[in-house]
N, CA, C and O atoms as a MOPAC input file, in Angstrom:
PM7 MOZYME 1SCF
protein

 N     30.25000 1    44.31600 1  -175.05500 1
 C     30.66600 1    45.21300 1  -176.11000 1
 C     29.61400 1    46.29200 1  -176.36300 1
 O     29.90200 1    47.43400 1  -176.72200 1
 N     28.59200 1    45.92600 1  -176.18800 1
 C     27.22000 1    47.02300 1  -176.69700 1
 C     27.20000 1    48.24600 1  -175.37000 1
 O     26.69400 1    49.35400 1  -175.54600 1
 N     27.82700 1    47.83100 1  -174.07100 1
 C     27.82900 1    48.58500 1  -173.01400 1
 C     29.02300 1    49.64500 1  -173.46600 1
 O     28.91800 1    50.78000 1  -173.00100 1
 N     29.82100 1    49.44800 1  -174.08100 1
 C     31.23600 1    50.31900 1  -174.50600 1
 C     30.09100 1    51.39000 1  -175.35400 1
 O     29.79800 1    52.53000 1  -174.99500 1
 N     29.58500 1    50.68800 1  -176.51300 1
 C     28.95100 1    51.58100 1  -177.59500 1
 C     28.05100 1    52.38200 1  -176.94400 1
 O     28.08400 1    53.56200 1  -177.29100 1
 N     27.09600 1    52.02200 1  -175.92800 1
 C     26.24500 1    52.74800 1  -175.55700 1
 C     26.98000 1    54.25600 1  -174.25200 1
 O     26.46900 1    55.33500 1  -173.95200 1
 N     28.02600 1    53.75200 1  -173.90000 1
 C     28.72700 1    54.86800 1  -173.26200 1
 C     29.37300 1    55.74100 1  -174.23200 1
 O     29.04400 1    56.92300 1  -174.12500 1
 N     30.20000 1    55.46400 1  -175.14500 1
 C     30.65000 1    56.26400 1  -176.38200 1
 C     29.59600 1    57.21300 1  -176.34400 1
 O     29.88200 1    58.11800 1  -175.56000 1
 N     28.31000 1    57.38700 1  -176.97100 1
 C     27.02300 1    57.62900 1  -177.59000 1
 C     26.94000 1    58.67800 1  -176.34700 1
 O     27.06500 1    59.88900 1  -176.53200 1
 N     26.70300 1    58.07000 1  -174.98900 1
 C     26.19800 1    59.51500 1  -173.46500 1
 C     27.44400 1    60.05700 1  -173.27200 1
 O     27.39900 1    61.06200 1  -172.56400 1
 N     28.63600 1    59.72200 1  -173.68300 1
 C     30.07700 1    60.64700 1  -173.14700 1
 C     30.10000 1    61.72200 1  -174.36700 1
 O     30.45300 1    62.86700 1  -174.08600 1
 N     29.75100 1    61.42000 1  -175.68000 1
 C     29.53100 1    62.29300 1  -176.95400 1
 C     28.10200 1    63.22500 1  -176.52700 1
 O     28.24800 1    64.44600 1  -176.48500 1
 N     27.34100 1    62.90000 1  -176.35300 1
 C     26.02000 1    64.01800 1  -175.42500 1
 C     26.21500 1    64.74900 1  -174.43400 1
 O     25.78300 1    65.86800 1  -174.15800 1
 N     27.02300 1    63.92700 1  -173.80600 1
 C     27.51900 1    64.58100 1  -172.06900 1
 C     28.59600 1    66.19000 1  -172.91000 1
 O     28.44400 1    67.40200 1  -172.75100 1
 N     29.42400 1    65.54100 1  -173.60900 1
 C     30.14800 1    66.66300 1  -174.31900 1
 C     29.38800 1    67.51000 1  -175.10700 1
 O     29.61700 1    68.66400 1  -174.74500 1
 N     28.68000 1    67.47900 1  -175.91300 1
 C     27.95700 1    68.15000 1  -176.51500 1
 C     27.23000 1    69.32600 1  -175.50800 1
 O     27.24100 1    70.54000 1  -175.71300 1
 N     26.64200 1    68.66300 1  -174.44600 1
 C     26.32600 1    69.63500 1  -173.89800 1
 C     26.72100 1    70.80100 1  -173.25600 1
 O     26.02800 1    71.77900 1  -172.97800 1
 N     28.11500 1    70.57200 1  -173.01000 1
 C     28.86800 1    71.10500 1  -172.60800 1
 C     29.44300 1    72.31400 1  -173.58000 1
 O     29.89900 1    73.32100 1  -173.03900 1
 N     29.42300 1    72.23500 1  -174.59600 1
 C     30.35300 1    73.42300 1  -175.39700 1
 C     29.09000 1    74.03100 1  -175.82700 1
 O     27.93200 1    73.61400 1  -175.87500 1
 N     29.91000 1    75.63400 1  -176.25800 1
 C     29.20300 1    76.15300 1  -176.69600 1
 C     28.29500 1    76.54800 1  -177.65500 1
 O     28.62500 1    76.40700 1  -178.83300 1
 N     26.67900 1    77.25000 1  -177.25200 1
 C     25.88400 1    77.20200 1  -178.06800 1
 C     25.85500 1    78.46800 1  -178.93400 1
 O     26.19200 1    79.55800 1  -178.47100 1
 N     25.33600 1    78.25800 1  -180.53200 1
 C     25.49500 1    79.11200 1  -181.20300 1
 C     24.18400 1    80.17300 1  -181.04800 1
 O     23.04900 1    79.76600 1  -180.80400 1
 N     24.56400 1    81.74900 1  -181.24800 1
 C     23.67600 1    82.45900 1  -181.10300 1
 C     22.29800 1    82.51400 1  -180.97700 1
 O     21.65700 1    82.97900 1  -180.03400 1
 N     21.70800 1    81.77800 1  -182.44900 1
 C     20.30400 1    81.64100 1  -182.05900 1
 C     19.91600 1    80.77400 1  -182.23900 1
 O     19.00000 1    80.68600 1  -183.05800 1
 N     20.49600 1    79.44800 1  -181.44300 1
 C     19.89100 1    78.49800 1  -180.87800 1
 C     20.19300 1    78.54800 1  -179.32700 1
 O     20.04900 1    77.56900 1  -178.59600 1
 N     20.84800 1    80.42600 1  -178.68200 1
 C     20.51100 1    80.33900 1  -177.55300 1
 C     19.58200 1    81.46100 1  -177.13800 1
 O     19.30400 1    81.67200 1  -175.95800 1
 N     19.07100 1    82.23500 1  -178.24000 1
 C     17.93000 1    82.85900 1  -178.03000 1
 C     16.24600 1    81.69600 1  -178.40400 1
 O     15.14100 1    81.94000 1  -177.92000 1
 N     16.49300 1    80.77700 1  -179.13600 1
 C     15.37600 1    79.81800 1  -179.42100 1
 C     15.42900 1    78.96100 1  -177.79600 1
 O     14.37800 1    78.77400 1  -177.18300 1
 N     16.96400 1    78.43400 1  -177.15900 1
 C     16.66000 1    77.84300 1  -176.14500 1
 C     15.85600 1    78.98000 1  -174.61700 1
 O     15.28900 1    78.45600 1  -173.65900 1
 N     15.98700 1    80.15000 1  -174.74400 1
 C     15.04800 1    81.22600 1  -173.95400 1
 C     13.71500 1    81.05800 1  -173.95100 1
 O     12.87200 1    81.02100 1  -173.05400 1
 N     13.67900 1    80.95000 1  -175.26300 1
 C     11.60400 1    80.59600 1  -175.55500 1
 C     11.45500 1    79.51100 1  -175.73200 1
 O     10.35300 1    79.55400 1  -176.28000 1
 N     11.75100 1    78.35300 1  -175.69300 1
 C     11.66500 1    77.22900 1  -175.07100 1
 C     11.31800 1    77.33000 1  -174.03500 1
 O     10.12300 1    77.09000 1  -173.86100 1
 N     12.10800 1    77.70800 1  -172.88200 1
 C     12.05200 1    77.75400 1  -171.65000 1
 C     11.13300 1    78.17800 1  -171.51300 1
 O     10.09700 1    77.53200 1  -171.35500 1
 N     11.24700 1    79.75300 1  -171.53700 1
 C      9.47400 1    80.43900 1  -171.38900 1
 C      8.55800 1    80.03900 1  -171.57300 1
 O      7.62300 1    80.25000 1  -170.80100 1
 N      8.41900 1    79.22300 1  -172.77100 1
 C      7.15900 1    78.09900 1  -173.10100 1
 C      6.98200 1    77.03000 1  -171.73400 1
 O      5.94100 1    76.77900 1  -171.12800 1
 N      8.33500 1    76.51400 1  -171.48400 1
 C      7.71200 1    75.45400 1  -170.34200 1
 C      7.49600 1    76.33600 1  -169.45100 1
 O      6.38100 1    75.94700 1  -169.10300 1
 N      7.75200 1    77.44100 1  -168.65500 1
 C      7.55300 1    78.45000 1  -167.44900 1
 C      5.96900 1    78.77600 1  -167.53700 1
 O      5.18600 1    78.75400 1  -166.58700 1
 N      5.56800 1    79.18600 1  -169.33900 1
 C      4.13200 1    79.37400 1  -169.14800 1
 C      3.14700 1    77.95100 1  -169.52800 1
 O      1.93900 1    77.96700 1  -169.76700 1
 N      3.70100 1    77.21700 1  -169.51200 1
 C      3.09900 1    76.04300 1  -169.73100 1
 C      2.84200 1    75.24700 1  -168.01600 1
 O      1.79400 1    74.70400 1  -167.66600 1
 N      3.85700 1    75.35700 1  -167.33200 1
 C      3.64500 1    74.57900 1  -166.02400 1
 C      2.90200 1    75.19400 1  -165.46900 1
 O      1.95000 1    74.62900 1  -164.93100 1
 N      3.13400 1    77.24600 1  -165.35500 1
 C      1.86700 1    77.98800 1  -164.62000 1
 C      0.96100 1    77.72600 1  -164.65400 1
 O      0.29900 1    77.40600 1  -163.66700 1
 N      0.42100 1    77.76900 1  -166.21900 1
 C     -0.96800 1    77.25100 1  -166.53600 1
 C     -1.51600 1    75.93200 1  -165.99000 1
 O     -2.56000 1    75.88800 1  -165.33800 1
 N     -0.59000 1    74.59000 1  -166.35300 1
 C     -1.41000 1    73.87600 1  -165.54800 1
 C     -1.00800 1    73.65400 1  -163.68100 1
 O     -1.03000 1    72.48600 1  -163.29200 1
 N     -0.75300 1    74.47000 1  -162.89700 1
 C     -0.25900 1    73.80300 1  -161.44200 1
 C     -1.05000 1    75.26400 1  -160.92400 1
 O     -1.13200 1    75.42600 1  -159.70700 1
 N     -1.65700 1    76.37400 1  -161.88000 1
 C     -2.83200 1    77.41700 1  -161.13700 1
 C     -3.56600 1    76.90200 1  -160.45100 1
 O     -4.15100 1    75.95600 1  -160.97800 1
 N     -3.94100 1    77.21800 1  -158.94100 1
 C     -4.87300 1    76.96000 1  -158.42000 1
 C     -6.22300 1    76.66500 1  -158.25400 1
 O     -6.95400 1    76.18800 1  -157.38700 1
 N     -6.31500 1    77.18300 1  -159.56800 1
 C     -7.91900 1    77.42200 1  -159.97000 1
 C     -8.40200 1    76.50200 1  -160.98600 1
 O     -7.62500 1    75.65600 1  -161.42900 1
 N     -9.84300 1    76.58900 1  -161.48700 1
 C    -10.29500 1    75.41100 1  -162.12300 1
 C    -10.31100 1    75.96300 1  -163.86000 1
 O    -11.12800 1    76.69800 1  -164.41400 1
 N     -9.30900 1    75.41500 1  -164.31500 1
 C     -9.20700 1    75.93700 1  -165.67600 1
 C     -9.68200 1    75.05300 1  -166.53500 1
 O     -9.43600 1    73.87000 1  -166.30100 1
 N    -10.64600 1    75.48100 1  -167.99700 1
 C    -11.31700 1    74.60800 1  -168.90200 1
 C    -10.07000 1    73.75700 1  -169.63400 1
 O     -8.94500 1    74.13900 1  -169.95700 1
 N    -10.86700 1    72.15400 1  -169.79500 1
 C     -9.97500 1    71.85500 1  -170.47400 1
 C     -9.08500 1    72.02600 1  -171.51100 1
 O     -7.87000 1    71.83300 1  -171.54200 1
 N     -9.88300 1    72.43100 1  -172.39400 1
 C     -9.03300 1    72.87500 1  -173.73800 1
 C     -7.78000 1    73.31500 1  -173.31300 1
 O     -6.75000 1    72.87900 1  -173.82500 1
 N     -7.78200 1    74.35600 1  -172.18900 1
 C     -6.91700 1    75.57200 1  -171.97800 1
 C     -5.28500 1    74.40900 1  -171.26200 1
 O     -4.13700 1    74.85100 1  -171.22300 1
 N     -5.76200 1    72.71100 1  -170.72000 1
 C     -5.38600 1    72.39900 1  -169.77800 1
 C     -4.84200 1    71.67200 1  -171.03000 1
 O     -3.77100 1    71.15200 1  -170.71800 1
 N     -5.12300 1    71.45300 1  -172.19600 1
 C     -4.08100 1    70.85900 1  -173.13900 1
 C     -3.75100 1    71.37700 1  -173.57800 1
 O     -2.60100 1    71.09000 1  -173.91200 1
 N     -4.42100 1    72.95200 1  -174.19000 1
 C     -3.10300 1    73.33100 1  -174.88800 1
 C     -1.71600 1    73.82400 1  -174.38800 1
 O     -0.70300 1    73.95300 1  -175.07500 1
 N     -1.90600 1    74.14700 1  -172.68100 1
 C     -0.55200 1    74.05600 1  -171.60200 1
 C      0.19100 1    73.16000 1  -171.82400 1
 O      1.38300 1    73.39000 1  -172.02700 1
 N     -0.40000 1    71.70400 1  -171.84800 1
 C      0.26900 1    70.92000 1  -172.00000 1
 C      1.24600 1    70.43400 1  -172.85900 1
 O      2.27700 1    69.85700 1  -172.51000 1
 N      0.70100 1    70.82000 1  -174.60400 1
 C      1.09400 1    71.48100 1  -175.80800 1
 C      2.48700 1    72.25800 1  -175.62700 1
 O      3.51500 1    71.88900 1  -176.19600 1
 N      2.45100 1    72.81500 1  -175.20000 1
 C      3.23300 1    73.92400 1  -174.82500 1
 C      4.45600 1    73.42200 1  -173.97900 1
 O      5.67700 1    73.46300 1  -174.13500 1
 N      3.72300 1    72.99600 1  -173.14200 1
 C      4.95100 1    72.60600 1  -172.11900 1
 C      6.02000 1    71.41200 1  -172.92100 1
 O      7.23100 1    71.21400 1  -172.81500 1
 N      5.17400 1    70.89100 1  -173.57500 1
 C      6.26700 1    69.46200 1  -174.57600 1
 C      7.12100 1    70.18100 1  -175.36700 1
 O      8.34500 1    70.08200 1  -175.44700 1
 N      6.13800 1    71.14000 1  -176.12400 1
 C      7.22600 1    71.99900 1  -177.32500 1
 C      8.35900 1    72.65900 1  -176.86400 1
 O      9.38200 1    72.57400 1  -177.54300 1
 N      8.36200 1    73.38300 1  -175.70300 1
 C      9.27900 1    74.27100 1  -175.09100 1
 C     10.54500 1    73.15400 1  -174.62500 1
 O     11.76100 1    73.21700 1  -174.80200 1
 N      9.47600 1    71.86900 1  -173.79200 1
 C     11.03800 1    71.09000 1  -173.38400 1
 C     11.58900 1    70.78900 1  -174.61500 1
 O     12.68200 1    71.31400 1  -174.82300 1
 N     11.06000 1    69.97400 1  -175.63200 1
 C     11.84800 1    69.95700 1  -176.74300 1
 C     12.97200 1    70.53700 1  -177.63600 1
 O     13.97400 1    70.05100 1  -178.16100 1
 N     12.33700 1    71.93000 1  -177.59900 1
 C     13.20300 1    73.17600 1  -178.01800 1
 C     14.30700 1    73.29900 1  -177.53000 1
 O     15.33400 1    73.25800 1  -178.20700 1
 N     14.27600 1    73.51100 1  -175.98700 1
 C     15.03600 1    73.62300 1  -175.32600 1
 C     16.12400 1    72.86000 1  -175.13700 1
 O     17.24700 1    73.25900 1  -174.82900 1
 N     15.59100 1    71.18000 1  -175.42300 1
 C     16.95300 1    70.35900 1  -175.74100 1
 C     17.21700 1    70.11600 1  -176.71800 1
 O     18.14400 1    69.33200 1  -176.92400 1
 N     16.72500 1    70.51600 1  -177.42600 1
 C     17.73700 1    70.39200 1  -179.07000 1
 C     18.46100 1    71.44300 1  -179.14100 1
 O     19.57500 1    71.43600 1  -179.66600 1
 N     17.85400 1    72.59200 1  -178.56200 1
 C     18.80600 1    73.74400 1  -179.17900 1
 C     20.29100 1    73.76600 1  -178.12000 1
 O     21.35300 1    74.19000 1  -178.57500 1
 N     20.17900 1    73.28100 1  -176.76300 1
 C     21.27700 1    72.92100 1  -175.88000 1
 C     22.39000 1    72.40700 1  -176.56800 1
 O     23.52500 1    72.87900 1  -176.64300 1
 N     21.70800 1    70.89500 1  -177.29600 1
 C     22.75500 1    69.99900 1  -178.07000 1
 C     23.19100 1    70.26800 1  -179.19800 1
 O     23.45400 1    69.31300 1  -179.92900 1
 N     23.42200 1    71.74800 1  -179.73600 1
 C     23.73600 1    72.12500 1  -181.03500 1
 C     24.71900 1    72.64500 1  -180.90600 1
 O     24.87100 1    73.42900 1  -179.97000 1
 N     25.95400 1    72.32400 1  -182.01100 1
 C     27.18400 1    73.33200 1  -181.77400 1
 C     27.29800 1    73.55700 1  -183.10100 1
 O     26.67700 1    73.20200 1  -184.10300 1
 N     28.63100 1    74.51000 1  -182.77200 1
 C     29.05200 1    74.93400 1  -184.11200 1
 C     29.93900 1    73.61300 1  -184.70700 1
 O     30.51600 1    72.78800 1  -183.99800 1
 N     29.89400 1    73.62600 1  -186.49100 1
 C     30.96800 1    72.87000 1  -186.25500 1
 C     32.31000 1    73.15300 1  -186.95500 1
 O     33.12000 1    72.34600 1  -187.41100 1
 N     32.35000 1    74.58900 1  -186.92700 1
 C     33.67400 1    75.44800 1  -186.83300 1
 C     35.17900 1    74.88400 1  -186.21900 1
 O     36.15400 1    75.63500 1  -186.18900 1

């Protein structure tokens, strides 16, 4: 029975993701992104970058994925 509930729960996400997102939670999901784009550059540069610089990428890179999936899973509820 808990296998039914737990599919309910990913077929309601699976849908969610699917419809459409409202205006500006699809300009917030852009800079999200951009955040992880300048977050992975920073850390996968070739070169030897100070730490600080190598967490606050890292910083960055969490916030942006985050952003990015919350603002995906938001609809109207029009």
């Amino acid at each position: 029975m808990k296998s039914k509930v737990y599919f309910d729960k990913l077929a309601s996400v699976l849908e969610r993701v699917q419809i459409d997102t409202p205006p500006f939670f699809k300009k917030l999901r852009l800079i999200g992104l951009v955040a992880v784009t300048i977050g992975t550059t920073i850390l996968m540069a070739p070169i030897t970058i100070p730490a600080a610089l190598t967490t606050i990428a890292g910083y960055v890179l969490l916030g942006g994925t985050v952003i990015t999936a919350v603002s995906q899973v938001t609809i109207n509820e029009e």
